[in-house]
C-alpha positions as CSV (number, residue, x, y, z in Angstrom):
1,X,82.3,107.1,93.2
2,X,84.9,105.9,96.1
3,X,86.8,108.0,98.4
4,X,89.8,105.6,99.6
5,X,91.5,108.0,101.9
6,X,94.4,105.0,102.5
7,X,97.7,105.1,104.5
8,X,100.5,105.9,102.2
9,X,98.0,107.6,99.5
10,X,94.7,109.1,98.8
11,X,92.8,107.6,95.7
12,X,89.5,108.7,93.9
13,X,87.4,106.3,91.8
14,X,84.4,106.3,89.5
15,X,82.9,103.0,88.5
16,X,80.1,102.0,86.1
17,X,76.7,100.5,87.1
18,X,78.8,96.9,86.6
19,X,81.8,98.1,88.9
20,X,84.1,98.6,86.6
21,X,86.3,101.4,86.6
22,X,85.8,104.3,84.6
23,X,88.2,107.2,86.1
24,X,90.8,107.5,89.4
25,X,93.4,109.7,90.4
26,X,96.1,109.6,92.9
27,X,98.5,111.4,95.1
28,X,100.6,110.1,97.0
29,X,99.9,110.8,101.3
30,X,103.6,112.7,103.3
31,X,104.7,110.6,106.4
32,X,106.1,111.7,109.4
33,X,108.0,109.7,111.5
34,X,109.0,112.0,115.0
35,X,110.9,109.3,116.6
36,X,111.3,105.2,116.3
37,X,108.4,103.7,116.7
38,X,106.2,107.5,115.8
39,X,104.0,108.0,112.3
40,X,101.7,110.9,111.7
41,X,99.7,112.1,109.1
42,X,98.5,115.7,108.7
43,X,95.1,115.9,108.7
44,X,95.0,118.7,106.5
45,X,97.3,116.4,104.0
46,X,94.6,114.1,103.8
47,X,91.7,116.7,103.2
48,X,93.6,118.3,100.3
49,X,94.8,115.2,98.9
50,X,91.1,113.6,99.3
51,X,89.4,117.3,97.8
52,X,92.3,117.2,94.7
53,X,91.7,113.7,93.8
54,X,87.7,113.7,93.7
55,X,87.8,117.2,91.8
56,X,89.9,115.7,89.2
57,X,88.1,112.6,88.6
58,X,84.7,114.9,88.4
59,X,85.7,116.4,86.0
60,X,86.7,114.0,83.8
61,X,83.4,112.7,84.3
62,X,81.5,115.9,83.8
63,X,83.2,116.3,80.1
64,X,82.5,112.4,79.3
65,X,78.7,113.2,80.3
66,X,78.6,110.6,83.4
67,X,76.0,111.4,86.1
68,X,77.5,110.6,89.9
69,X,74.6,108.7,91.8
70,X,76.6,108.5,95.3
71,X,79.6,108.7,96.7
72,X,81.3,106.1,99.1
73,X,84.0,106.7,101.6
74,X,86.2,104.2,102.5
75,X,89.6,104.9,105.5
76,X,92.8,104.0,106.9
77,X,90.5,102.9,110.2
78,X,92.1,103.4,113.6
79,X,94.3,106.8,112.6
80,X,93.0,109.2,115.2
81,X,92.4,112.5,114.5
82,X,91.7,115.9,117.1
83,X,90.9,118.7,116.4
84,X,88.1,121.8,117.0
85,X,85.0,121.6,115.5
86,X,84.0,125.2,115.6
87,X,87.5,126.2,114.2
88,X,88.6,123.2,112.4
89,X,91.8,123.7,114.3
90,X,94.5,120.6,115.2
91,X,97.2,121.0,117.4
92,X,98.7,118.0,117.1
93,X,99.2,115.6,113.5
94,X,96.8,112.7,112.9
95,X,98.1,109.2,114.8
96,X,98.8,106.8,112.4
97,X,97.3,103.2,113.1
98,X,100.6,102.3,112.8
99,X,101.8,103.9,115.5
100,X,103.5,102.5,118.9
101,X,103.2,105.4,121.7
102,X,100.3,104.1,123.8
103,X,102.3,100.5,124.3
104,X,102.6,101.6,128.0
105,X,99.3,102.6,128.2
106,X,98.0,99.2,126.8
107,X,100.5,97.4,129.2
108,X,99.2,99.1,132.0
109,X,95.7,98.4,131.3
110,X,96.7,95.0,131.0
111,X,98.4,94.8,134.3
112,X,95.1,96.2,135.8
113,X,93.0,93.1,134.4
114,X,91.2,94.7,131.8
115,X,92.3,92.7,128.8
116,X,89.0,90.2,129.3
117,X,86.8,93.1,129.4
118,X,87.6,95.1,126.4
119,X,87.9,91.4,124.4
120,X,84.1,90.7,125.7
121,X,82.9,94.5,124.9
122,X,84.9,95.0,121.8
123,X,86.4,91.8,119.9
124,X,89.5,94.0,120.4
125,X,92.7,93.1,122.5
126,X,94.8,95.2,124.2
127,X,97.6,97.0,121.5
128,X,98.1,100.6,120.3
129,X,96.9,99.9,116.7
130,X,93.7,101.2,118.1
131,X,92.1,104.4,117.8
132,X,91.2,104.5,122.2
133,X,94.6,104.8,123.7
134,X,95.2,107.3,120.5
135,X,92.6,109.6,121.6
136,X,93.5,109.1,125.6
137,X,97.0,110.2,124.6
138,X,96.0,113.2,122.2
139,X,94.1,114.2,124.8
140,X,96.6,114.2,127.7
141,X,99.0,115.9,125.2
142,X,96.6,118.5,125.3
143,X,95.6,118.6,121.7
144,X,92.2,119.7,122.5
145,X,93.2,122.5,125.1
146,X,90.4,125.5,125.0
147,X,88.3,123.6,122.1
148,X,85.3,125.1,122.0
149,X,83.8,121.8,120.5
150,X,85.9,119.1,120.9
151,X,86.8,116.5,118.6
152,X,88.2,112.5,119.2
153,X,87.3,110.8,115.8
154,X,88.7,108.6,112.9
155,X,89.7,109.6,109.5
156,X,86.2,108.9,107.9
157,X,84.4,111.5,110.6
158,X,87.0,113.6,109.7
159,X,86.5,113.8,105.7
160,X,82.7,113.2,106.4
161,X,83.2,116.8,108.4
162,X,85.2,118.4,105.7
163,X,83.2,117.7,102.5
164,X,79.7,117.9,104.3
165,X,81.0,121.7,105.0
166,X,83.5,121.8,107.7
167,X,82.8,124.3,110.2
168,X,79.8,125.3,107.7
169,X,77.6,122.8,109.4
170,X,79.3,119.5,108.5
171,X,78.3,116.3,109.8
172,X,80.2,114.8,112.7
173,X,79.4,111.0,112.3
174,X,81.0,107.9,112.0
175,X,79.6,104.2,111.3
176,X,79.7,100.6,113.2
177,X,82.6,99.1,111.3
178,X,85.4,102.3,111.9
179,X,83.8,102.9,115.2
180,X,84.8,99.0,116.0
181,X,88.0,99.6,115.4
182,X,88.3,102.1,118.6
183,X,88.0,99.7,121.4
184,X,85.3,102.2,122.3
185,X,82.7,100.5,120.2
186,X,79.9,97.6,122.7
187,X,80.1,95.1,119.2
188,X,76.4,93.7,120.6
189,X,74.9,97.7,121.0
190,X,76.9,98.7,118.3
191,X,77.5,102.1,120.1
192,X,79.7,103.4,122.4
193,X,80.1,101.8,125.7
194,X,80.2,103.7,129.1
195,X,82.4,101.1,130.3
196,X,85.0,101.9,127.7
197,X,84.9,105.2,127.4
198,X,85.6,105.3,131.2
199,X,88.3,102.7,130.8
200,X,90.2,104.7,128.4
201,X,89.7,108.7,129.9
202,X,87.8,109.2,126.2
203,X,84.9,111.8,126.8
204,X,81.5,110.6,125.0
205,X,81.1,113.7,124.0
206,X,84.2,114.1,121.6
207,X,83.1,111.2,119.7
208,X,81.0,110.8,116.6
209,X,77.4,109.6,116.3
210,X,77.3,106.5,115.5
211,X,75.1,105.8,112.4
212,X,74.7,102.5,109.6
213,X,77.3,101.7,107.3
214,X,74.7,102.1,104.5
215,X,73.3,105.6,105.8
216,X,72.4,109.2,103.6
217,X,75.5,111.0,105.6
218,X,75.1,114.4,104.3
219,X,75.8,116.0,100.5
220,X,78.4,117.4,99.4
221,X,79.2,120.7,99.9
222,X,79.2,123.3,96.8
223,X,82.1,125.4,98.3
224,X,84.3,122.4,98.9
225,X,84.1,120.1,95.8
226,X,82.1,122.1,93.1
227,X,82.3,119.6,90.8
228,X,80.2,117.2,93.2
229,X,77.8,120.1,94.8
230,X,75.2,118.0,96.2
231,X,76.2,114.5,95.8
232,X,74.8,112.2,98.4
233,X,77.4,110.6,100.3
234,X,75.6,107.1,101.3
235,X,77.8,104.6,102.2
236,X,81.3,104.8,104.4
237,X,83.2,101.5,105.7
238,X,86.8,100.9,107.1
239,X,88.4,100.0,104.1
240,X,89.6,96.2,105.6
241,X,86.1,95.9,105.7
242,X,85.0,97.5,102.2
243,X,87.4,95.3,100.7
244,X,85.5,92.3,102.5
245,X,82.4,94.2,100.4
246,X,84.0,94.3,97.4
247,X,84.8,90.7,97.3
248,X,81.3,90.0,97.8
249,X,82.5,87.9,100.7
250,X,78.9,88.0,101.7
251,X,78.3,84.7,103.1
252,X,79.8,83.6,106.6
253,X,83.1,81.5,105.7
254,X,84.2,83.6,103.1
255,X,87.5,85.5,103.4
256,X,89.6,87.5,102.0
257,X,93.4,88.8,102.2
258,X,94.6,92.6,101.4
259,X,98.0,93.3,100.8
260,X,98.1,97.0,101.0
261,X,100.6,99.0,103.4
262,X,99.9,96.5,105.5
263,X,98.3,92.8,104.9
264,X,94.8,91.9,106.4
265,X,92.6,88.5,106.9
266,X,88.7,88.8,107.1
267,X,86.9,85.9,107.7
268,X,82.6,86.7,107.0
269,X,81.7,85.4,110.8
270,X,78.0,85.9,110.6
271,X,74.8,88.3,111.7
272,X,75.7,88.2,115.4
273,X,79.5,88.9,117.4
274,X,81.6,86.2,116.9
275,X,83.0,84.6,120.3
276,X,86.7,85.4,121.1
277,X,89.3,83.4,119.3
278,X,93.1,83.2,120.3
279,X,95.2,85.5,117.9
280,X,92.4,87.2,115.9
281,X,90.0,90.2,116.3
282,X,86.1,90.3,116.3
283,X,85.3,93.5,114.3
284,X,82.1,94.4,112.4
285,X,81.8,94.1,109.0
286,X,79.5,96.1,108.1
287,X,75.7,97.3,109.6
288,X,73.4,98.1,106.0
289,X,70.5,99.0,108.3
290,X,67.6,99.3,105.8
291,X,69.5,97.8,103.2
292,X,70.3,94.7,104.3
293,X,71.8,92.8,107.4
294,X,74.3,93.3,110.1
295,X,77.9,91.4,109.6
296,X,80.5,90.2,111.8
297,X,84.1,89.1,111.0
298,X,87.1,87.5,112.1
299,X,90.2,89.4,111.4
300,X,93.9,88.9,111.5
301,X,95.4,92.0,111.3
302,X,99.9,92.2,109.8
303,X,100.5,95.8,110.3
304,X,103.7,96.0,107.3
305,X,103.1,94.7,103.8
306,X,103.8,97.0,101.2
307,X,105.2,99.5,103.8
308,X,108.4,97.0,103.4
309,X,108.5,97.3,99.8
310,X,108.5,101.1,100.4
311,X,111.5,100.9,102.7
312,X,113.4,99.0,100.4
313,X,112.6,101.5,97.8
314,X,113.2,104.9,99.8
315,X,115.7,103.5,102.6
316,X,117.5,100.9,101.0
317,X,117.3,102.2,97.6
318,X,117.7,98.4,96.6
319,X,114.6,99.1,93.9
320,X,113.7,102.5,92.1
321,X,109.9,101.9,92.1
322,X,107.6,99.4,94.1
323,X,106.9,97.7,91.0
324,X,110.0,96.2,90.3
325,X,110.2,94.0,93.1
326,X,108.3,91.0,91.7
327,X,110.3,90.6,88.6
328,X,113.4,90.9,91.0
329,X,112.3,88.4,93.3
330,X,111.2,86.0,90.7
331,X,114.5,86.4,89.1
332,X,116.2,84.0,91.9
333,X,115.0,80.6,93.1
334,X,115.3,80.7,96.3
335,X,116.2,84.2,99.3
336,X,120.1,82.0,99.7
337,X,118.8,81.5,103.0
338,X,117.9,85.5,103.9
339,X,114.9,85.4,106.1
340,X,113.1,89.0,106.8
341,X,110.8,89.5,109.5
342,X,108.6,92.8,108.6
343,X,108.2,94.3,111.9
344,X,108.7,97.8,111.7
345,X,105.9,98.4,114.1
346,X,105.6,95.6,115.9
347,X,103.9,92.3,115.1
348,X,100.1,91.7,114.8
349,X,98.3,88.1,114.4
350,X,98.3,86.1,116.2
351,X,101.5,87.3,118.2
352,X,100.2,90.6,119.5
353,X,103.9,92.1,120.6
354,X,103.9,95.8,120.3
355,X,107.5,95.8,121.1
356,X,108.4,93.6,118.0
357,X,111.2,95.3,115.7
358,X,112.4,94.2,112.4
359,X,115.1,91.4,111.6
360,X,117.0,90.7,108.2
361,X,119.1,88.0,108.5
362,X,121.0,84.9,107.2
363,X,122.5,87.2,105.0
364,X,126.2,86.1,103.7
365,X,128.6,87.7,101.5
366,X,127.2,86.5,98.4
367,X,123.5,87.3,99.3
368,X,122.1,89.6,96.4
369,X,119.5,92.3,96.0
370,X,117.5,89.6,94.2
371,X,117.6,87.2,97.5
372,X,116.5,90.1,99.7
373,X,113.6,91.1,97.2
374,X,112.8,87.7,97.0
375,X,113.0,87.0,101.5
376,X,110.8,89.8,101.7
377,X,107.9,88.5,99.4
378,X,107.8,85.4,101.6
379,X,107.7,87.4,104.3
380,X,104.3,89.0,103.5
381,X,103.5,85.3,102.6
382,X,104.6,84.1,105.6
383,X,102.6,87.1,107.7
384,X,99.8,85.6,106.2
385,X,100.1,82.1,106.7
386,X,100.2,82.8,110.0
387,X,97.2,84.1,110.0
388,X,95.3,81.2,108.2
389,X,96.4,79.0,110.9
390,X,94.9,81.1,113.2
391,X,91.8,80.8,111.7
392,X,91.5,77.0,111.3
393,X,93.4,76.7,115.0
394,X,90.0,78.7,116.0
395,X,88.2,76.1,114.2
396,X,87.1,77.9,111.0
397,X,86.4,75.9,107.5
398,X,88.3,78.0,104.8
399,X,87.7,77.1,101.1
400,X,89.5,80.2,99.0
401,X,91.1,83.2,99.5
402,X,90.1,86.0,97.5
403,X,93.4,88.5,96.8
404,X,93.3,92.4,96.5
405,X,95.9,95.2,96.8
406,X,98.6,95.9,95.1
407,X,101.1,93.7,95.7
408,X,98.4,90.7,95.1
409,X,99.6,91.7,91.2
410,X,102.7,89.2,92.0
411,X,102.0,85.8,90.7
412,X,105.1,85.0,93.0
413,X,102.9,86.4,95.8
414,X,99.7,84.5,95.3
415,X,101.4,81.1,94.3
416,X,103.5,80.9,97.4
417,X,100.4,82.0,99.5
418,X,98.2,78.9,97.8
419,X,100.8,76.0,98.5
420,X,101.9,77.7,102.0
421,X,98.4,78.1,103.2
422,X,96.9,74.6,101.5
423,X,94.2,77.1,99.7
424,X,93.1,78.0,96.2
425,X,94.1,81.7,96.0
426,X,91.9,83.5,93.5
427,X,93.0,87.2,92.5
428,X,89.8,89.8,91.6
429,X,89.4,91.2,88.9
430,X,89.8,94.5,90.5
431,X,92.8,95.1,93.1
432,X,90.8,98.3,94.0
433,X,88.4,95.9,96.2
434,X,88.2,98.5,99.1
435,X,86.6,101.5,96.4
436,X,84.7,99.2,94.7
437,X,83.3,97.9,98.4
438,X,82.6,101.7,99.3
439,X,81.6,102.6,95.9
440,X,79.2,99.5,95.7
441,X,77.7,99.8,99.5
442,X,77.3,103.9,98.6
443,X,75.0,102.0,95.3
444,X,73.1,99.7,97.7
445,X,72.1,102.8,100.1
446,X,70.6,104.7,96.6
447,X,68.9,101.6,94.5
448,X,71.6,101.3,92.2
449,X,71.5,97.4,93.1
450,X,68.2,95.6,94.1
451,X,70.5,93.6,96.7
452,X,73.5,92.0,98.0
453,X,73.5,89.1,95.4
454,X,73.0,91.5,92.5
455,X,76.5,93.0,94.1
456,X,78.0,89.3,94.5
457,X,77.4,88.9,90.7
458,X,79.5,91.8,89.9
459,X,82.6,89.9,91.3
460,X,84.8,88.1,88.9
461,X,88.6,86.6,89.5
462,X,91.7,87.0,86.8
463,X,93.8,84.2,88.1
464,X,93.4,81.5,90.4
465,X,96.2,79.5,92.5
466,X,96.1,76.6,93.5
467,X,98.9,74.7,96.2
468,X,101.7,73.1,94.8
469,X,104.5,70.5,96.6
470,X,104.7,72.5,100.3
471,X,107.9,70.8,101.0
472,X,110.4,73.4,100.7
473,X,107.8,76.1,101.1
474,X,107.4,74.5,104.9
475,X,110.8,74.9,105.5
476,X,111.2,78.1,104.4
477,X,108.4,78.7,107.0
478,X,109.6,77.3,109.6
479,X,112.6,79.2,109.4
480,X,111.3,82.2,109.3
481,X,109.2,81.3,112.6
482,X,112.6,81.1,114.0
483,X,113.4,84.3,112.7
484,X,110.2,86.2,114.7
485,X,111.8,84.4,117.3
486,X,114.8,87.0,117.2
487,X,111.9,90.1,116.3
């Protein structure tokens, strides 16, 4: 089974020995948005949600006879969570990754020289998407004020804590590919680093052991899932990099793209830290300890995706559901010259510009809903392209992209991201590529697969792209650079 405890939702999903789905449920994850530029979770939102879903996909599979093996947990990754450990008390909502507070922070640290040093330590740059400036701030907020055992972590040590037992004895741990996502994480150690911690004002002692990606993290706990009382929980990645699993991106070259709330490029870099390129991060892809070897990536990191489909959904109210908006947009040839820049939160790859806001624009009197549909599928196209020219600018060989999330169900999508990015686009078989990675690693960890090519097998695509004329998809392009010009 897979926990995906994601940004917009929380999803639970059993597969079969041969990956393939056999049960999932849903429910949908409140935002909170305090002021421009602000998102929150509740971290008790995400524990009920996560608790809800597994207990209703357990049992379905109690009543169709299935026996769970192991259970994988997979995370939104730098979303920053505080709270007691010997109460279980928050005084302050989860920070989203999402979110642009610490931008002062960053530009401080940047002022002071430090940019070089957290890129050597961490693969990391500078930029509130990360979990370290989170926890500075929480902490200055005074969110852990009179915590008896205090309590800096990510949204993995936090359900790890919960479903192990809580403040019954839960396990507070974490493993090498969240932790990497902190700026708090020494990439070559693979555990925290003094330096950092001192850097950022982050106590050591808040933070989560540091353990495998492939480790037995605990069982879970009768009182909190009954359903699942004693279930090993054996395998936990940032769910970027379980979907990099679940593509069976395995060798070093191989790369994938998510388009989920937001869209993400991972690029398998290797058994040792990748060197510093321009625009992208060095992150870990996962550490399988016993099970198999270390990985490194590349990443490029958009933070709005499907977040922009949701906006035009509940803001705009221009569609009724999210899965209207590739009919729509393939229902007009062209955006009539509407170019839509998605950033809400700023702009990642390569651009790095935390004080980035959104643009719609070319818009005339005759522009339709259809034409805005339509400019912001290219945008998420374009958000990607971007980041593939990062990659070969840094001098990597890409042959394919492998597509997952949700909106990789557009053919639209995928064919404008082959001829715009000069690569065959292959869709998986699976869009859930981030469970099955968590579900599949949680396998590894209990024998369920001899190895990682009897996991690489498993992997099959539905549809593959392949680049068509890029004239006019060039242009389109380059007007849109223009546009993030104006963001």
């Amino acid at each position: 089974m897979a926990l995906d405890a994601g940004t917009t939702g929380v999803r639970s999903v059993a597969f079969s020995l041969a990956a393939d789905v056999v049960a999932s449920a849903y429910r949908e994850l409140p935002q909170h948005f305090p002021r421009p530029g602000e998102v929150e979770h509740d971290p008790t939102d995400i524990a009920a949600l996560a608790v809800a879903t597994l207990r209703e996909v357990a049992r379905h599979l109690r009543e169709e006879g299935h026996q769970v093996l192991a259970l994988g947990i997979t995370n939104q990754r730098e979303t920053t969570v505080a709270f007691d450990r010997a109460t279980g008390a928050h005084r302050h909502r989860a920070i989203v990754w999402q979110d642009r507070r610490t931008a002062p922070l960053c530009d401080a640290l940047a002022a002071r020289g430090a940019l070089d040093e957290v890129r050597a330590t961490t693969g990391l740059v500078l930029d509130p998407y990360f979990s370290g400036t989170k926890m500075r701030w929480l902490q200055d907020a005074g969110a852990l004020q009179d915590a008896a055992r205090p309590a800096l972590c990510t949204v993995d040590t936090y359900l790890l804590w919960t479903l192990t037992g809580g403040v019954d004895g839960g396990a507070y741990v974490t493993e090498a590919s969240n932790a990497s996502r902190t700026m708090l994480l020494d990439l070559t150690t693979l555990d925290w680093s003094p330096a950092m911690c001192q850097l950022l004002g982050v106590p050591v002692h808040a933070l989560a052991e540091v353990r495998p990606s492939a480790s037995h993290f605990g069982v879970v706990a009768r009182d909190v899932v009954p359903e699942l009382a004693g279930v090993p929980i054996t395998g936990v990645l940032g769910d970027q990099q379980a979907a990099l699993f679940g593509q069976a991106c395995f060798r070093p070259g191989m790369i994938k793209a998510t388009y989920g709330t937001g869209s993400f490029l991972l690029a398998h870099a290797g058994p040792v830290p990748p060197a510093p390129r321009a625009g992208l991060l060095s992150t870990v892809a996962w550490d399988l300890g016993a099970f198999g070897p270390t990985g490194y990536a590349y990443e490029g990191s958009a933070f709005v995706a499907g977040a922009a489909i949701q906006w035009l959904r509940d803001e705009l109210g221009l569609i009724s559901s999210s899965e209207e908006i590739g009919p729509l947009a393939a229902s007009v040839p062209d955006s009539g010259g509407v170019l839509f820049v998605p950033a809400f939160t700023g702009l990642g790859s390569p651009w790095w510009r935390s004080d980035a806001r959104g643009v719609l624009m070319g818009l005339s009197r005759g522009s339709t809903r259809a034409q805005i549909a339509r400019a912001v599928v290219e945008s998420l196209a374009y958000q990607v392209r971007a980041m593939t020219d990062a990659f070969v600018d840094g001098g990597l060989v890409l042959a394919e992209l492998r597509a997952d999330g949700g909106a990789a169900a557009m053919d639209l999508l995928l064919q404008l991201q082959a001829t715009l990015s000069r690569l065959s686009v292959r869709r998986s078989a699976s869009l859930e590529a981030t469970a099955r990675g968590a579900a599949t690693v949680a396998g590894l960890s209990v024998g369920a697969y001899r190895d990682l090519d009897e996991v690489a097998a498993l992997w099959a695509s539905t549809r593959d792209f392949v680049p068509e004329e890029p004239l006019f998809a060039d242009l389109g392009y380059d007007a849109w650079l223009r546009a993030v010009s104006h963001a």
